[in-house]
Short mmCIF file of the C-alpha atoms (twelve columns), coordinates in Angstrom:
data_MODEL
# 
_entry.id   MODEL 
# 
loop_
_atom_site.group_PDB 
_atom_site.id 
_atom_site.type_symbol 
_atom_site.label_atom_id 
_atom_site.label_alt_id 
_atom_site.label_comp_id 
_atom_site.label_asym_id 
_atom_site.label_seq_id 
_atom_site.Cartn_x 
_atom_site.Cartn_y 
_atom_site.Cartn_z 
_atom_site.pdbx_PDB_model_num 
ATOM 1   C CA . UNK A 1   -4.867  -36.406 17.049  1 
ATOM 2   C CA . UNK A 2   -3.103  -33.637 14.914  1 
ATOM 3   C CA . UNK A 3   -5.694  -31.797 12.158  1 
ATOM 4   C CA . UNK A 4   -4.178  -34.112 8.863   1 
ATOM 5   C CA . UNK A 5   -4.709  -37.325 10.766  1 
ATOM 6   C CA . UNK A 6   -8.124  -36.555 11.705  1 
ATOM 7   C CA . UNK A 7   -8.363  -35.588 7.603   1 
ATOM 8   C CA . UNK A 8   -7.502  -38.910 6.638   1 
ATOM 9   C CA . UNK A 9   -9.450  -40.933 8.909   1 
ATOM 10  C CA . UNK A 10  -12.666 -39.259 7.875   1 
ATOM 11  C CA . UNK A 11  -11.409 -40.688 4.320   1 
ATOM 12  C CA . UNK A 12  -11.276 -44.226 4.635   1 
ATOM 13  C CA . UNK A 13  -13.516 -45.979 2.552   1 
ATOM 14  C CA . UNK A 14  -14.031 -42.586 0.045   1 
ATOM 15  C CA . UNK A 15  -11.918 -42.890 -2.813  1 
ATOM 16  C CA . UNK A 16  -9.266  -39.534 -4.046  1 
ATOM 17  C CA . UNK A 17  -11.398 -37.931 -6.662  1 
ATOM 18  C CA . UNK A 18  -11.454 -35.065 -3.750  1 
ATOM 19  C CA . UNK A 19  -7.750  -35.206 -3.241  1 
ATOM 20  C CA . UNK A 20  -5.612  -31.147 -3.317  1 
ATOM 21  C CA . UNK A 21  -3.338  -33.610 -5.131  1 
ATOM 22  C CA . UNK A 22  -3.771  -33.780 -9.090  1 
ATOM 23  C CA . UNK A 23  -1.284  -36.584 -9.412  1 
ATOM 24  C CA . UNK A 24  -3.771  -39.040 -6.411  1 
ATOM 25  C CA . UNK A 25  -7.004  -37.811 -7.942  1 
ATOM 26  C CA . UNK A 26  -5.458  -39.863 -11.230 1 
ATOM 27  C CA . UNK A 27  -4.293  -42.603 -9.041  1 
ATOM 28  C CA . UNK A 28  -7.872  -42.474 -7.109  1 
ATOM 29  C CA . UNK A 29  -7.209  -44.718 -4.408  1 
ATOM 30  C CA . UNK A 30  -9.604  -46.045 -1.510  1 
ATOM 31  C CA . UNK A 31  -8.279  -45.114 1.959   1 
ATOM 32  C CA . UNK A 32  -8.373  -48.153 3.642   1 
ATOM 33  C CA . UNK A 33  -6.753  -47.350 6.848   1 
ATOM 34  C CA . UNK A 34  -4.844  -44.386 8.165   1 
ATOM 35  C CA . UNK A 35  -2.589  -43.319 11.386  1 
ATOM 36  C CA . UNK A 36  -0.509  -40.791 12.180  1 
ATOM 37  C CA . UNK A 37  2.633   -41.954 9.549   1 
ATOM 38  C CA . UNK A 38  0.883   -45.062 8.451   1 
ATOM 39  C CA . UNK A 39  -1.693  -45.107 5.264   1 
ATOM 40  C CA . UNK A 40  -3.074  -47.703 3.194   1 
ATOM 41  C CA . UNK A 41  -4.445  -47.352 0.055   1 
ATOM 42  C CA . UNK A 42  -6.389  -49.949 -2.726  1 
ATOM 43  C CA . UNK A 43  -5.772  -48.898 -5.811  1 
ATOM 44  C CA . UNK A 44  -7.569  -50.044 -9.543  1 
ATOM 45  C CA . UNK A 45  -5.515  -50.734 -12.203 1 
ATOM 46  C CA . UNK A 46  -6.937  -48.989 -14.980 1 
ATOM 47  C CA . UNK A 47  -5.722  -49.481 -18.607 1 
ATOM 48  C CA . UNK A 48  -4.195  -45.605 -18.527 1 
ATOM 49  C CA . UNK A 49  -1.869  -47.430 -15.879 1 
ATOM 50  C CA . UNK A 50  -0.081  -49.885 -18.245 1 
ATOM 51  C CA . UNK A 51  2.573   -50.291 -20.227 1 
ATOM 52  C CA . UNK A 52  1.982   -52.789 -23.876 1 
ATOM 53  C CA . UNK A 53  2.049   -55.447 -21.997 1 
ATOM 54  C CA . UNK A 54  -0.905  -54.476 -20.317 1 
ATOM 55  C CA . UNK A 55  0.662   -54.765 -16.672 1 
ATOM 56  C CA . UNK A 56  1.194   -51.649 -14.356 1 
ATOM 57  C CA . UNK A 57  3.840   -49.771 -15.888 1 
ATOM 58  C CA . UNK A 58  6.984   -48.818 -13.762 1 
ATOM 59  C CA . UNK A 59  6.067   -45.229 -13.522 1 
ATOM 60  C CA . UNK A 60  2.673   -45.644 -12.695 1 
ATOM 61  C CA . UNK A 61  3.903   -47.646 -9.206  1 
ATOM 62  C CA . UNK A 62  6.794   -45.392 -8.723  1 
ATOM 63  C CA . UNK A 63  4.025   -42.948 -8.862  1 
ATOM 64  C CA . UNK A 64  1.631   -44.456 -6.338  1 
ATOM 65  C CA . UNK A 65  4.793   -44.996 -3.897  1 
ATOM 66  C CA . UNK A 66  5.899   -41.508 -4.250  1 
ATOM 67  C CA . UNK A 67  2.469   -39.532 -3.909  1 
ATOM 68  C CA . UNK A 68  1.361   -42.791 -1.180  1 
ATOM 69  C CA . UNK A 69  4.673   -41.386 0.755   1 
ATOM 70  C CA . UNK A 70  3.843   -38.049 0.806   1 
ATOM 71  C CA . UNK A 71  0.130   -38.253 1.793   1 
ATOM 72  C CA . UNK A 72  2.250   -40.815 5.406   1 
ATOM 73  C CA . UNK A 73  4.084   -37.109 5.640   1 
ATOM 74  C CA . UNK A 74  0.844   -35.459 5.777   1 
ATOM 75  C CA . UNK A 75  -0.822  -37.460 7.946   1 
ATOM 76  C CA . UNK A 76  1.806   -36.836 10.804  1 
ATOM 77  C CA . UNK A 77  0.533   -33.335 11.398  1 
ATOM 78  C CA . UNK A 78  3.616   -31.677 9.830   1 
ATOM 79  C CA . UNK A 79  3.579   -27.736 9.358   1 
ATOM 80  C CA . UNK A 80  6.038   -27.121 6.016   1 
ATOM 81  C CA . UNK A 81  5.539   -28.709 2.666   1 
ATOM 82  C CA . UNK A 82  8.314   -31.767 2.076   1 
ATOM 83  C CA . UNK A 83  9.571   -32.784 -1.112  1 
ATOM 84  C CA . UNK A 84  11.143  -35.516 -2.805  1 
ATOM 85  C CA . UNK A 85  14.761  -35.746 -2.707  1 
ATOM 86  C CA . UNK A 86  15.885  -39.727 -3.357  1 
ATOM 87  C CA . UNK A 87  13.260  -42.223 -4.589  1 
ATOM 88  C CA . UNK A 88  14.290  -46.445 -5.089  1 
ATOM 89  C CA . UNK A 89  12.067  -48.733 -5.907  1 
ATOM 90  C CA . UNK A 90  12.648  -52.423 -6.245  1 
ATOM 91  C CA . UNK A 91  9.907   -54.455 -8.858  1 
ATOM 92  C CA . UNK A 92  9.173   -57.871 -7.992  1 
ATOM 93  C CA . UNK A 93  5.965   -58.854 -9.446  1 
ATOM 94  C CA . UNK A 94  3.274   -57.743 -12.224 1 
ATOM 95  C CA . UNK A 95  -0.418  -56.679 -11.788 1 
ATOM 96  C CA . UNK A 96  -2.387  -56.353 -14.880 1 
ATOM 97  C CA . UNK A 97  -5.313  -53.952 -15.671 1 
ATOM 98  C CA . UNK A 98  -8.385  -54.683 -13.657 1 
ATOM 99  C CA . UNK A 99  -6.444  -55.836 -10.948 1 
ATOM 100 C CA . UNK A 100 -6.639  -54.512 -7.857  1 
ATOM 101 C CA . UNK A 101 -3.613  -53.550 -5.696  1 
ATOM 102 C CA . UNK A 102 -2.425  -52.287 -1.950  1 
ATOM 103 C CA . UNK A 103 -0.013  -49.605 -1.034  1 
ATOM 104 C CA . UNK A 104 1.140   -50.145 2.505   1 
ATOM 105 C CA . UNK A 105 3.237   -46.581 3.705   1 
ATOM 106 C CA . UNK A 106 5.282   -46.024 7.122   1 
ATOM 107 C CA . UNK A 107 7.412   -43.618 7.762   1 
ATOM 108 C CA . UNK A 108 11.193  -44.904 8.921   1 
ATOM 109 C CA . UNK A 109 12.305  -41.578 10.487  1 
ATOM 110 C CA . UNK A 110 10.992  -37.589 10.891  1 
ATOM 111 C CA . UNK A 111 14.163  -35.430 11.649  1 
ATOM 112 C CA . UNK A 112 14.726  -32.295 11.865  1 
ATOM 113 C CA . UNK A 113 14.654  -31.924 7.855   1 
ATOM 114 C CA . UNK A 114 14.782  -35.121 6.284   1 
ATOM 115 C CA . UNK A 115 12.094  -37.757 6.528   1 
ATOM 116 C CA . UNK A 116 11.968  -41.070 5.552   1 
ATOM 117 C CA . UNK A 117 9.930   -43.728 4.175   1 
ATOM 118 C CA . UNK A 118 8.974   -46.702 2.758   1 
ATOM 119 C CA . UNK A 119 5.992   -48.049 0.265   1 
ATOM 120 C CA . UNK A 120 5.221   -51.785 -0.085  1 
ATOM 121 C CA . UNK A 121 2.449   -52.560 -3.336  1 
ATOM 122 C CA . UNK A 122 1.113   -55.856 -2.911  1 
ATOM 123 C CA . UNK A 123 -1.454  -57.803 -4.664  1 
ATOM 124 C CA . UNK A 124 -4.925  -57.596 -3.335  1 
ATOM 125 C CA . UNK A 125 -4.931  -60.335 -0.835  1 
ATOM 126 C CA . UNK A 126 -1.299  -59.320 0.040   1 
ATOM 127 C CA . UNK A 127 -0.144  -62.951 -0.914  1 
ATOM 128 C CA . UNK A 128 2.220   -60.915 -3.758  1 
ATOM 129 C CA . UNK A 129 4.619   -57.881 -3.447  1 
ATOM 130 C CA . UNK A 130 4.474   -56.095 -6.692  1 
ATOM 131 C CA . UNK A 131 7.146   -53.177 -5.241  1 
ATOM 132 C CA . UNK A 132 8.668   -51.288 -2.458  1 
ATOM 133 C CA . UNK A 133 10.213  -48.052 -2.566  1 
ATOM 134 C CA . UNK A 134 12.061  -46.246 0.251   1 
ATOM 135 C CA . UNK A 135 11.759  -42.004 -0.288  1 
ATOM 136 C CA . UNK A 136 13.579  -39.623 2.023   1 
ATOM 137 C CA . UNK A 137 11.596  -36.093 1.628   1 
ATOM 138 C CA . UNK A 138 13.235  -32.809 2.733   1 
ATOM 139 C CA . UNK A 139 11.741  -29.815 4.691   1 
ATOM 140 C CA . UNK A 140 10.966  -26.972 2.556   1 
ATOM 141 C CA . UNK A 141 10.561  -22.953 3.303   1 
ATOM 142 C CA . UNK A 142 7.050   -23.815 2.185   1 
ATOM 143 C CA . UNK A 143 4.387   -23.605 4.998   1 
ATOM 144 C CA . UNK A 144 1.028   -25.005 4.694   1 
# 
């Protein structure tokens, strides 16, 4: 088990207020499960998190499937820093504040530069998909 996988599995059931990422430390997620590629996260809607509606706004789940991404990218054990280069995200449903919601990652495909993956956000009992995103992250100079 690579260093970053072993990272994340000490996490599950510990929220993100510990996170080196600013942007998840806002989200604060729960691990709920993690392997190498694969993470799972529960997630609070918070009023900060909506739109006037009062349901999670666009940006906010773009958000959480972008940053949930990047954490799958982690966990594999990789040695540079990748960034987002394409991001799509499809909305299907609504979750309003106070609601809690899943984010389901797996990477697609680690080349040599480019990886991809996808992001499902369901509702809590995963009866619901509220969006899915597909990212494709490329290697950067950056080590960690």
């Amino acid at each position: 088990m690579n260093k970053s996988l072993a990272h994340f599995k000490a996490q599950i059931g510990k929220d993100a207020s510990q996170s080196p990422s600013p942007l998840m430390q806002w989200l604060n997620p729960t691990l709920i499960s993690a392997e190498a590629g694969e993470l799972e996260f529960s997630y609070k809607v918070r009023e900060e998190m909506t739109n006037p509606m009062g349901i999670i706004h666009g940006g906010t789940t773009a958000a959480i499937i972008d940053d949930a991404i990047g954490a799958a990218v982690f966990s594999l054990g990789v040695t540079h820093v990748y960034t987002t280069v394409s991001l799509s995200v499809d909305y299907f449903s609504r979750a309003k504040a106070g609601e809690t919601i899943i984010s389901k990652t797996k990477i697609v495909k680690k080349g040599q530069q480019i990886i991809n993956g996808e992001c499902e956000v369901w509702n809590a009992d995963k009866t619901r998909m509220i969006a899915k995103g597909h990212s494709n992250l490329i290697k950067t100079k950056l080590e960690l």
